[in-house]
LOTORRO-333465 format. One record per residue (C-alpha): residue number from 1; residue in three letters; x, y, z. Coordinates in steps of 0.25 Angstrom, whole numbers, padded with zeros to 4 digits. Example, Ala and Ser with C-alpha at 12.3 -4.5 7.8 and 13.67 -1.06 7.14 Angstrom:
2
<rec midren="1" roza="ALA" x="0049" y="-0018" z="0031"/>
<rec midren="2" roza="SER" x="0055" y="-0004" z="0029"/>
REM end
This chain:
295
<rec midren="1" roza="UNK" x="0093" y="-0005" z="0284"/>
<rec midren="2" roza="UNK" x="0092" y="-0011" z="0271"/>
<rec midren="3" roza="UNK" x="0091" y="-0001" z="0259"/>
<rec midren="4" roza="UNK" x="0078" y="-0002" z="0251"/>
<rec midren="5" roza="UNK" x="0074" y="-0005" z="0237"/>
<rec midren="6" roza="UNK" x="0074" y="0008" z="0229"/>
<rec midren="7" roza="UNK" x="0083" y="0014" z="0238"/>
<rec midren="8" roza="UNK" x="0099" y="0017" z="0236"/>
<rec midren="9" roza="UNK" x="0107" y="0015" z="0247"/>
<rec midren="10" roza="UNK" x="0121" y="0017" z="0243"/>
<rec midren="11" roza="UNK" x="0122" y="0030" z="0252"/>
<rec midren="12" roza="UNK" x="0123" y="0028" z="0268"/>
<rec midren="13" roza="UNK" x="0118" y="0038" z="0279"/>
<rec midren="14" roza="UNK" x="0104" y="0041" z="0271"/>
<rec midren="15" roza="UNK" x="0093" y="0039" z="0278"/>
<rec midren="16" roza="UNK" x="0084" y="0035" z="0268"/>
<rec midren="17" roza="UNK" x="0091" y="0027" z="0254"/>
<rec midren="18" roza="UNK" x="0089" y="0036" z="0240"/>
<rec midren="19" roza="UNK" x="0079" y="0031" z="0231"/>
<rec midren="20" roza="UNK" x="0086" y="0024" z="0220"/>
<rec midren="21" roza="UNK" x="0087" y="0033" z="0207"/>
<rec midren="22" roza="UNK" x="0079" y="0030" z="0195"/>
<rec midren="23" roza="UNK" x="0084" y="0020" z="0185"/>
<rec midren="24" roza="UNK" x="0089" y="0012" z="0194"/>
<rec midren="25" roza="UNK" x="0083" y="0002" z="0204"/>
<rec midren="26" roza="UNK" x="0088" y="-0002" z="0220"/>
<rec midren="27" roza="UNK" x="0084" y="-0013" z="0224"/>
<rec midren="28" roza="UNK" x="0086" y="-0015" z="0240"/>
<rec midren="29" roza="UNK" x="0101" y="-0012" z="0246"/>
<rec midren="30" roza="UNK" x="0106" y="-0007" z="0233"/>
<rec midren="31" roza="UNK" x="0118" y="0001" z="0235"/>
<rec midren="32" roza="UNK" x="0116" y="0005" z="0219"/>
<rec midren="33" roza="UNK" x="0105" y="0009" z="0211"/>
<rec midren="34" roza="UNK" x="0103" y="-0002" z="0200"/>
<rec midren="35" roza="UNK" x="0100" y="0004" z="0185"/>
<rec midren="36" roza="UNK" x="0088" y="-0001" z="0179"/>
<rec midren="37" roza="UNK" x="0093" y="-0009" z="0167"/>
<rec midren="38" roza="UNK" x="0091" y="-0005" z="0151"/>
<rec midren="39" roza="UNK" x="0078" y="-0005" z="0146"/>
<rec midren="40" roza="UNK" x="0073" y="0000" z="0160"/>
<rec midren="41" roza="UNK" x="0072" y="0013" z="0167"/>
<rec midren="42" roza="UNK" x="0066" y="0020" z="0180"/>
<rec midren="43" roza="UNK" x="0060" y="0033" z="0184"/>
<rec midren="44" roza="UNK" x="0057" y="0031" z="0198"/>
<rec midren="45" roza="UNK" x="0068" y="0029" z="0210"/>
<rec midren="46" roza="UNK" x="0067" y="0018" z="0218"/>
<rec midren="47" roza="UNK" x="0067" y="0006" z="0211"/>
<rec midren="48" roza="UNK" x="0070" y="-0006" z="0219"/>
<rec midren="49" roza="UNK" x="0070" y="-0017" z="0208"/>
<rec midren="50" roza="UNK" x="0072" y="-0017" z="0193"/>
<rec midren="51" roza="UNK" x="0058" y="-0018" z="0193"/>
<rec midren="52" roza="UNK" x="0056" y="-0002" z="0194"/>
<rec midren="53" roza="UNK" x="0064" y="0002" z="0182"/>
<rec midren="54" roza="UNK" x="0055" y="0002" z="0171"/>
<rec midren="55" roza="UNK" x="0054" y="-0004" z="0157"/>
<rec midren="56" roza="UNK" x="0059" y="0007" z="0148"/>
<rec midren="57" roza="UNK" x="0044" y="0010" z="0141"/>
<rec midren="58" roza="UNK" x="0042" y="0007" z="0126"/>
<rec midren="59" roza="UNK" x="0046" y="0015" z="0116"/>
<rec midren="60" roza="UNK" x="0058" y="0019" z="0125"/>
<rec midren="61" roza="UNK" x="0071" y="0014" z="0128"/>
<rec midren="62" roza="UNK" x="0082" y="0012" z="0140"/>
<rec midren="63" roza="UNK" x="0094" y="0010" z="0136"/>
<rec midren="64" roza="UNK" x="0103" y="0011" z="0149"/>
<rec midren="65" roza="UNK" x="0101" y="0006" z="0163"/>
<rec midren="66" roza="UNK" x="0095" y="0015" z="0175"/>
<rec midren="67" roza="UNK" x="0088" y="0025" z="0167"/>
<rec midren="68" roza="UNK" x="0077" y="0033" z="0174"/>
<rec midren="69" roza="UNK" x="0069" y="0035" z="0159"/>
<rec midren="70" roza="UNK" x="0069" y="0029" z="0146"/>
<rec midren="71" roza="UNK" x="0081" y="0034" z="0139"/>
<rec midren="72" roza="UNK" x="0073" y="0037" z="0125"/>
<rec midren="73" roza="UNK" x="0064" y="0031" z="0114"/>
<rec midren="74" roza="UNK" x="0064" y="0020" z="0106"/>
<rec midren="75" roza="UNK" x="0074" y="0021" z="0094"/>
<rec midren="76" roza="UNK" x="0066" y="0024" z="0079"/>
<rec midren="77" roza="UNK" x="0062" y="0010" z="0072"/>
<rec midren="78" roza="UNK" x="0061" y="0003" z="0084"/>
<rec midren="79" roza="UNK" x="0052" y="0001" z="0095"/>
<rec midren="80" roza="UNK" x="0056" y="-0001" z="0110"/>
<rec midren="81" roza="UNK" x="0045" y="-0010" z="0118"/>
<rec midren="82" roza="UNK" x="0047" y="-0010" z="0135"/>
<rec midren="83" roza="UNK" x="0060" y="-0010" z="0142"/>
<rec midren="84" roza="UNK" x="0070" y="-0006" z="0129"/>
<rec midren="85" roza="UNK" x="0084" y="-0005" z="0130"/>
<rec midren="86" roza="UNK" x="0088" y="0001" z="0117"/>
<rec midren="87" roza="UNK" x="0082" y="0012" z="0108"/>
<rec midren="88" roza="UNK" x="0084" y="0003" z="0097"/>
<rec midren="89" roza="UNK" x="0080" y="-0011" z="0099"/>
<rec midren="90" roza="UNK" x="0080" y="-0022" z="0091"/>
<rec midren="91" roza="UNK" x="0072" y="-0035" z="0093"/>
<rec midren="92" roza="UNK" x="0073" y="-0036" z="0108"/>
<rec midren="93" roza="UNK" x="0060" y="-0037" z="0117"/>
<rec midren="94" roza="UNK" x="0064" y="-0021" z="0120"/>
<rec midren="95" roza="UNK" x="0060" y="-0017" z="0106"/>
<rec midren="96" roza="UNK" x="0065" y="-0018" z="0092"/>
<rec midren="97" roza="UNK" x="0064" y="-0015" z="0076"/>
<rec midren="98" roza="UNK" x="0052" y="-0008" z="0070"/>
<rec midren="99" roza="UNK" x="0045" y="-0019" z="0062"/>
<rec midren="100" roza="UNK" x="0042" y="-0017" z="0049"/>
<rec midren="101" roza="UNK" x="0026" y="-0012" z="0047"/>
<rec midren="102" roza="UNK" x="0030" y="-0002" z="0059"/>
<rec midren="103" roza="UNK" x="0037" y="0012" z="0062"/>
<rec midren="104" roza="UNK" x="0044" y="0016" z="0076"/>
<rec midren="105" roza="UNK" x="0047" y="0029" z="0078"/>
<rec midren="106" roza="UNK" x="0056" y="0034" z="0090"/>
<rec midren="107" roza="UNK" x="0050" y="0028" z="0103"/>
<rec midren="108" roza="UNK" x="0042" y="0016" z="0096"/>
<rec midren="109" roza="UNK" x="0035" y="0006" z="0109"/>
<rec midren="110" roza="UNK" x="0032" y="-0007" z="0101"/>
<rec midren="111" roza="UNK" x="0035" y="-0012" z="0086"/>
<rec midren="112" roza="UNK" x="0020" y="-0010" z="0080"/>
<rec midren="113" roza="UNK" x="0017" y="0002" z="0088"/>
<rec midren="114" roza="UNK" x="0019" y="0011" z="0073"/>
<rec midren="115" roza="UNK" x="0012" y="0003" z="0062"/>
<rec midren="116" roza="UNK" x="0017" y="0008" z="0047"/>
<rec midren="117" roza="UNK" x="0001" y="0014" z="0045"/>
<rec midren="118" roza="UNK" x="-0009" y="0009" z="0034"/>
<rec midren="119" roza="UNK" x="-0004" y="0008" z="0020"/>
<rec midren="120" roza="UNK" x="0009" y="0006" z="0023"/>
<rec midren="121" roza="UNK" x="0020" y="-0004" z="0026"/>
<rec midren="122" roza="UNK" x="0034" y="-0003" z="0031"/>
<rec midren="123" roza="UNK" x="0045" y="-0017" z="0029"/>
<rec midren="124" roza="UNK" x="0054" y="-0009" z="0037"/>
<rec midren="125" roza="UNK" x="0060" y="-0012" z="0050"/>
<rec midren="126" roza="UNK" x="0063" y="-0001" z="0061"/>
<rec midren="127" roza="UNK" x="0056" y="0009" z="0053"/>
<rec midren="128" roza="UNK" x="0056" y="0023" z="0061"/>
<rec midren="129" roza="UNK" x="0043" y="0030" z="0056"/>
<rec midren="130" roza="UNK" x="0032" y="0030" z="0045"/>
<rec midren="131" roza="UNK" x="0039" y="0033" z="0034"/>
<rec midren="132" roza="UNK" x="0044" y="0018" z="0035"/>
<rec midren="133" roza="UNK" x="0030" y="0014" z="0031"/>
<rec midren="134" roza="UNK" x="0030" y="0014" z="0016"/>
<rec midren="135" roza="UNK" x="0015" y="0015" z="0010"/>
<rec midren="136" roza="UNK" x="0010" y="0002" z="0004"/>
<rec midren="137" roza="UNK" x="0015" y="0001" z="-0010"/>
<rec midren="138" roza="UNK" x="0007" y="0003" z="-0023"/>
<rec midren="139" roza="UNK" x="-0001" y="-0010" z="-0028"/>
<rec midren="140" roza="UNK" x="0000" y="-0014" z="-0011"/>
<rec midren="141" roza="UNK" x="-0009" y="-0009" z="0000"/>
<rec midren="142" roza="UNK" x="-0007" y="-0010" z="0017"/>
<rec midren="143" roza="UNK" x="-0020" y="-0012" z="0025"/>
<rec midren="144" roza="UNK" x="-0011" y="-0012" z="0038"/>
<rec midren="145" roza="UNK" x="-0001" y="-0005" z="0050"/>
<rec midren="146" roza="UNK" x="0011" y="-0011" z="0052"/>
<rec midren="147" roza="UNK" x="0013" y="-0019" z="0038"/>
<rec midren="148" roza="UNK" x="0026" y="-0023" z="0034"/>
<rec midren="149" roza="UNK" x="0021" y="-0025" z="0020"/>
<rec midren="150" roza="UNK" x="0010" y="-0021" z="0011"/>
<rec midren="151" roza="UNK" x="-0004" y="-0030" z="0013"/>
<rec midren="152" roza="UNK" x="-0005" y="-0033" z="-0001"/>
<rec midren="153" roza="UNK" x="-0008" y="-0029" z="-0015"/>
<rec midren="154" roza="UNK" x="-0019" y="-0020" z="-0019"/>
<rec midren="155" roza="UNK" x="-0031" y="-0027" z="-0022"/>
<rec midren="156" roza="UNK" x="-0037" y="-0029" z="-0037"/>
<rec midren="157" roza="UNK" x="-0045" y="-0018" z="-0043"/>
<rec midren="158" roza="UNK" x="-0038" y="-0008" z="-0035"/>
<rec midren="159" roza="UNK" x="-0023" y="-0001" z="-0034"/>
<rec midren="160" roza="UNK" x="-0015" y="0002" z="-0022"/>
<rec midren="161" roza="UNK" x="-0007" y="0015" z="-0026"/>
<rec midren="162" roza="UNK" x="0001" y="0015" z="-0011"/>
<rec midren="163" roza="UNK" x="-0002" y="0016" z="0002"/>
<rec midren="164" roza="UNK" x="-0014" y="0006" z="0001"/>
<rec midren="165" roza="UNK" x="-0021" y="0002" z="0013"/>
<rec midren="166" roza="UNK" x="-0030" y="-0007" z="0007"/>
<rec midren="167" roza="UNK" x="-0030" y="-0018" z="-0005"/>
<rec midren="168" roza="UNK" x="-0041" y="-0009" z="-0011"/>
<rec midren="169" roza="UNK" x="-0038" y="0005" z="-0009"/>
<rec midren="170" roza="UNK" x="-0049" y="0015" z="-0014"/>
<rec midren="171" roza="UNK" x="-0044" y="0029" z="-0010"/>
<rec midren="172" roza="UNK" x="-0038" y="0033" z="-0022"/>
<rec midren="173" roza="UNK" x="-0023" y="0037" z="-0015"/>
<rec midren="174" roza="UNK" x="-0018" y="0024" z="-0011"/>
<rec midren="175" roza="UNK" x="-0026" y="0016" z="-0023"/>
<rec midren="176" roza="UNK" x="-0040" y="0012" z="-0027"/>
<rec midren="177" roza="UNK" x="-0050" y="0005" z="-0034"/>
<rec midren="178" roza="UNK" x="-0046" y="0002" z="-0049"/>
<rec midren="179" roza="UNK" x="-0052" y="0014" z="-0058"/>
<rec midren="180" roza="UNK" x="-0060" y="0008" z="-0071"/>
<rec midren="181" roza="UNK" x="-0052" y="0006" z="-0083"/>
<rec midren="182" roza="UNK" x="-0043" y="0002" z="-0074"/>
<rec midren="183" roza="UNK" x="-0038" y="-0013" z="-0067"/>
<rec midren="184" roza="UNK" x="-0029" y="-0015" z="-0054"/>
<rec midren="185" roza="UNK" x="-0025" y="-0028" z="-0052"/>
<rec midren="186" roza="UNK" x="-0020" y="-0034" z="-0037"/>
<rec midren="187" roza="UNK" x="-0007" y="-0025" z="-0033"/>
<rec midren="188" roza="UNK" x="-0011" y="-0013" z="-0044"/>
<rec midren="189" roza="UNK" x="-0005" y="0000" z="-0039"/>
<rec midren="190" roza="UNK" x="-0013" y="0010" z="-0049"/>
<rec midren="191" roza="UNK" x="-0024" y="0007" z="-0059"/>
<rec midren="192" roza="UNK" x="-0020" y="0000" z="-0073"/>
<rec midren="193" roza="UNK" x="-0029" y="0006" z="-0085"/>
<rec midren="194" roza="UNK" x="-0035" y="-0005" z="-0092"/>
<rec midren="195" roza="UNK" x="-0026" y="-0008" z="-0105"/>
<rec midren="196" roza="UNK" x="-0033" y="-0006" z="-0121"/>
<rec midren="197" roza="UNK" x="-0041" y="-0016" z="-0122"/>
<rec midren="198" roza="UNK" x="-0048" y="-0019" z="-0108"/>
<rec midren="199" roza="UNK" x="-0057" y="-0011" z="-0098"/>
<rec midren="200" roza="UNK" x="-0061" y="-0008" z="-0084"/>
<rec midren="201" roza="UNK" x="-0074" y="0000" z="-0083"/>
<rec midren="202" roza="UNK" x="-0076" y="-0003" z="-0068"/>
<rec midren="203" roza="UNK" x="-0065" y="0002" z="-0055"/>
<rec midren="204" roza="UNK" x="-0059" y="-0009" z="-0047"/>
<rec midren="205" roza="UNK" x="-0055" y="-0018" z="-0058"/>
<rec midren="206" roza="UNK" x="-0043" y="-0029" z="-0057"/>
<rec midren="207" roza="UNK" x="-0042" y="-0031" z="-0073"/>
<rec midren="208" roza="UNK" x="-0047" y="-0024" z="-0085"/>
<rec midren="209" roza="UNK" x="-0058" y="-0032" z="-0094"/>
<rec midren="210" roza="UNK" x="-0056" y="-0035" z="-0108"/>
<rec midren="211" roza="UNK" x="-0063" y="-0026" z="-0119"/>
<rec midren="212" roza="UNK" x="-0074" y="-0031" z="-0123"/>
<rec midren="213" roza="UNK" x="-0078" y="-0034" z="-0139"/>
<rec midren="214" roza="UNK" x="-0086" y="-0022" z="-0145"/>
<rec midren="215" roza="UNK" x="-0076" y="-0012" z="-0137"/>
<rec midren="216" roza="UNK" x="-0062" y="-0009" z="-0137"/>
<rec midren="217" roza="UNK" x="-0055" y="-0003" z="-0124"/>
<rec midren="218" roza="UNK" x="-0043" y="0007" z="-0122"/>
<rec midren="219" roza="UNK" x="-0035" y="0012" z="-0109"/>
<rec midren="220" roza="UNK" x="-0043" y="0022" z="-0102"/>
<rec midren="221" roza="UNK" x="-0056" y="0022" z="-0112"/>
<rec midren="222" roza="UNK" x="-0062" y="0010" z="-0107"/>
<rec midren="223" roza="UNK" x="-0071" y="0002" z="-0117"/>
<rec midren="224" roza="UNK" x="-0075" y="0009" z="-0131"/>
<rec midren="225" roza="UNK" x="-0085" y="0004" z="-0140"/>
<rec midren="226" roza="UNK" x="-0079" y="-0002" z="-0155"/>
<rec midren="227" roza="UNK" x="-0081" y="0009" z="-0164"/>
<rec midren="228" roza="UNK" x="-0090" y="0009" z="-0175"/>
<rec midren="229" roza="UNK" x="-0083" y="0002" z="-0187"/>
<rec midren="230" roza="UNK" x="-0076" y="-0008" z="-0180"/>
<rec midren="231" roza="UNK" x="-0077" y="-0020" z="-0170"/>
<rec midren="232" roza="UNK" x="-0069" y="-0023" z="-0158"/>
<rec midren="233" roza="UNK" x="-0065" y="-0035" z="-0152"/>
<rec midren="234" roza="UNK" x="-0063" y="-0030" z="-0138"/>
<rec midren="235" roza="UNK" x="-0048" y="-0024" z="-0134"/>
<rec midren="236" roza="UNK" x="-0042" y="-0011" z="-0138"/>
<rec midren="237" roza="UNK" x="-0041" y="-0003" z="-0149"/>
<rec midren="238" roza="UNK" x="-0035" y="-0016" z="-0157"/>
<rec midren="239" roza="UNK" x="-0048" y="-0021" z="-0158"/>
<rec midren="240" roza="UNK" x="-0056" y="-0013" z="-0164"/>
<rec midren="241" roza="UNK" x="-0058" y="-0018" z="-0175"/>
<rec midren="242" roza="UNK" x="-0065" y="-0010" z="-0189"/>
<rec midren="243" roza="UNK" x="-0075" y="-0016" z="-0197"/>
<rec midren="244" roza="UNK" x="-0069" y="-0022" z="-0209"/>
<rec midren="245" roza="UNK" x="-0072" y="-0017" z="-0224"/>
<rec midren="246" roza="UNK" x="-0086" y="-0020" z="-0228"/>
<rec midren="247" roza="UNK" x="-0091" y="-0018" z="-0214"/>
<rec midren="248" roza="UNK" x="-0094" y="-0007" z="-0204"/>
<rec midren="249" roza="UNK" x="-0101" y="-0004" z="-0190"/>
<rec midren="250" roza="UNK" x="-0109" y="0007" z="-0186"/>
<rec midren="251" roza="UNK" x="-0111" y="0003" z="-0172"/>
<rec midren="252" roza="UNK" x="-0098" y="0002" z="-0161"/>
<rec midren="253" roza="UNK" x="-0097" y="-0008" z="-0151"/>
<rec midren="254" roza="UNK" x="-0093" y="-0019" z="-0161"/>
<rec midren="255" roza="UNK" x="-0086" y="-0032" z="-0156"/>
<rec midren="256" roza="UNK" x="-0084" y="-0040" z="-0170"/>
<rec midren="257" roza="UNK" x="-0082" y="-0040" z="-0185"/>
<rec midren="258" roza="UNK" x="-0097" y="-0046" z="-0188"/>
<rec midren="259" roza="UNK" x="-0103" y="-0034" z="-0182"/>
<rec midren="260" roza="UNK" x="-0098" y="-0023" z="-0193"/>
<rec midren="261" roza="UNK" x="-0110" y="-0021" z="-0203"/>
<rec midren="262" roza="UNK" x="-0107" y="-0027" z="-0218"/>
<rec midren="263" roza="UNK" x="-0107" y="-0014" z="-0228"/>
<rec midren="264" roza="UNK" x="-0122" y="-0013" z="-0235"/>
<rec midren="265" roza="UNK" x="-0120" y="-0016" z="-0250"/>
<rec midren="266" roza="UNK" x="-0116" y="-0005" z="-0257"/>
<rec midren="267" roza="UNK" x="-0109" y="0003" z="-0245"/>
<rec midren="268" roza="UNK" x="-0098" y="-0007" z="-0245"/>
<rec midren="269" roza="UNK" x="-0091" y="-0001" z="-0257"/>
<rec midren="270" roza="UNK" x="-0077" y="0001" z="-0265"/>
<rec midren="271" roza="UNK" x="-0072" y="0013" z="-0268"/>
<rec midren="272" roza="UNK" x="-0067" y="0013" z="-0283"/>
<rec midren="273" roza="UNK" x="-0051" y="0010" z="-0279"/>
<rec midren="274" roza="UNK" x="-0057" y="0011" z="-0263"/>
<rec midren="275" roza="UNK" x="-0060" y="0005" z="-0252"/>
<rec midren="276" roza="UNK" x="-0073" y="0001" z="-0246"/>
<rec midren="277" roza="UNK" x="-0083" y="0011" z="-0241"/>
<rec midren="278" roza="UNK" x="-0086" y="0002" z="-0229"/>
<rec midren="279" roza="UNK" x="-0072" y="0004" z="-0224"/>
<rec midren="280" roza="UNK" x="-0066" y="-0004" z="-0213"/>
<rec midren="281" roza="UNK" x="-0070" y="0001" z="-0199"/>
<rec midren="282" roza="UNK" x="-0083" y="0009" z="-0206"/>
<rec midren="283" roza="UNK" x="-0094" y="0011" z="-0197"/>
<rec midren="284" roza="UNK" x="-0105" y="0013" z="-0208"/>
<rec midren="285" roza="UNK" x="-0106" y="0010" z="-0223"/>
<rec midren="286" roza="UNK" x="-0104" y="0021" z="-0233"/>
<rec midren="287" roza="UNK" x="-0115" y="0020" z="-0245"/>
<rec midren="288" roza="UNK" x="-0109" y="0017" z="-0261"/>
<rec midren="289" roza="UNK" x="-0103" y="0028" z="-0268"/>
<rec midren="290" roza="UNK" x="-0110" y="0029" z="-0282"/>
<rec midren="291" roza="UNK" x="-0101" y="0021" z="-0294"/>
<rec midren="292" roza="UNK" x="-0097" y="0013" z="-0281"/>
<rec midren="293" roza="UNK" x="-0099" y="-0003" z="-0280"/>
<rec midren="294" roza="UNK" x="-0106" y="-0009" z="-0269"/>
<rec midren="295" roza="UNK" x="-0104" y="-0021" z="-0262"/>
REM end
């Protein structure tokens, strides 16, 4: 009588055939059990095919033929798919390398099952856990998983300190809108103060403006009225400008020489071996002494 599939009949006398053992497959008249190959296992006896021993699952590994269970997980910074034969595998239809963008801890099934998360980015390959996915650098933001690369640069008229998930951040720990007196311009990783001589008063600006004629403008103060006495062309502190001798201004806010007042006669005056009462960069006139000439 012919042995059956599944069964081992190397043993004479019996009246019924063992079962054949796990990890191993008998097809019909097999003297010997036959290992189920590498990358295979089986947990039931009685297998009459190669067909019964199963693909070892993902995320697992079997390295040695006729095994009755996986023999362990996949190796760290890889990732082992169906029917893997090694722990480490590398660019076979098994498995291989962690990509960049990704992390694969111990027992990882596919290569984007572990995304580096939100606002960060990893260029590394077989990377084994998060702290391969460095956050997205200052002046840069990452709106997505898995990047191998930051998505660009922070937007104009905000700054991307690190860690950005967005071109224009606003929560004031990975950046946010550019404050006044301030400008950010594409890629800004902090906020520039506007330099002497320009101005900002409003948030989100990519550029400061030029200060205007009648004003002058420093770091951090903002625009500032000309004081009285004098005349500014618009800038910093190098253009204001004081009235010249003979002339003076009572009013602030001037923007050129032809708005200082002329000195009423007989305030514009010489000290004997002095100078003129209405100095320069006066704001009012100063009446003539007596035995003083006016002009």
């Amino acid at each position: 009588m012919e042995c059956l599939g599944g069964r081992l009949c190397n043993q004479t006398g019996l009246s019924k055939a063992p079962l054949c053992p796990t990890g191993h497959y008998c097809p019909p008249g097999s003297l010997t059990a036959r290992p189920c190959p590498p990358g295979s296992y089986s947990d039931q006896p009685g297998g009459e095919a190669v067909e019964n021993c199963r693909p070892c699952e993902a995320g697992w590994f079997c390295s040695r033929a006729g095994l009755s269970d996986p023999q362990g997980l996949c190796d760290p910074g890889h990732y082992c798919t169906s029917g893997a034969s090694t722990a480490s595998p590398v660019a076979v239809t098994s498995g291989g390398i962690c990509p960049a963008g990704y992390i694969c801890p111990r027992g990882t099934k596919y290569p984007q099952q572990h995304p580096c998360p939100v606002g960060t980015f990893s260029d590394t390959l077989g990377a084994q856990n998060v702290s391969s996915c460095w956050p997205c650098p200052p002046g840069l933001y990452c709106n997505g998983t898995g990047l191998s690369q930051p998505s660009g640069v922070c937007g104009t008229g905000h700054y991307c300190s690190g860690g950005a998930v967005s071109p224009t951040p606003t929560d004031g720990v990975t950046g946010d809108i550019c404050p006044a007196g301030h400008f950010c311009p594409m890629g800004s990783s902090s906020p520039v103060l506007c330099p002497d001589g320009t101005f900002s008063n409003s948030t989100g600006a990519e550029l400061c403006e030029d200060c205007p004629p009648g004003t002058y403008c420093l770091s951090e103060e903002g625009v500032q009225p000309c004081p009285a006495g004098h005349y500014c062309l618009g800038g910093g502190v190098e253009t204001i400008l004081p009235c010249p001798p003979g002339t003076y201004s009572p009013h602030f806010g001037l923007s050129q020489v032809e708005q200082c007042l002329i000195c009423p006669a007989g305030e514009s005056v010489v000290f004997w071996m002095s100078s003129l009462l209405c100095l320069q960069g006066t704001e009012s006139s100063i009446k003539c002494l007596v035995g003083l000439i006016g002009f």
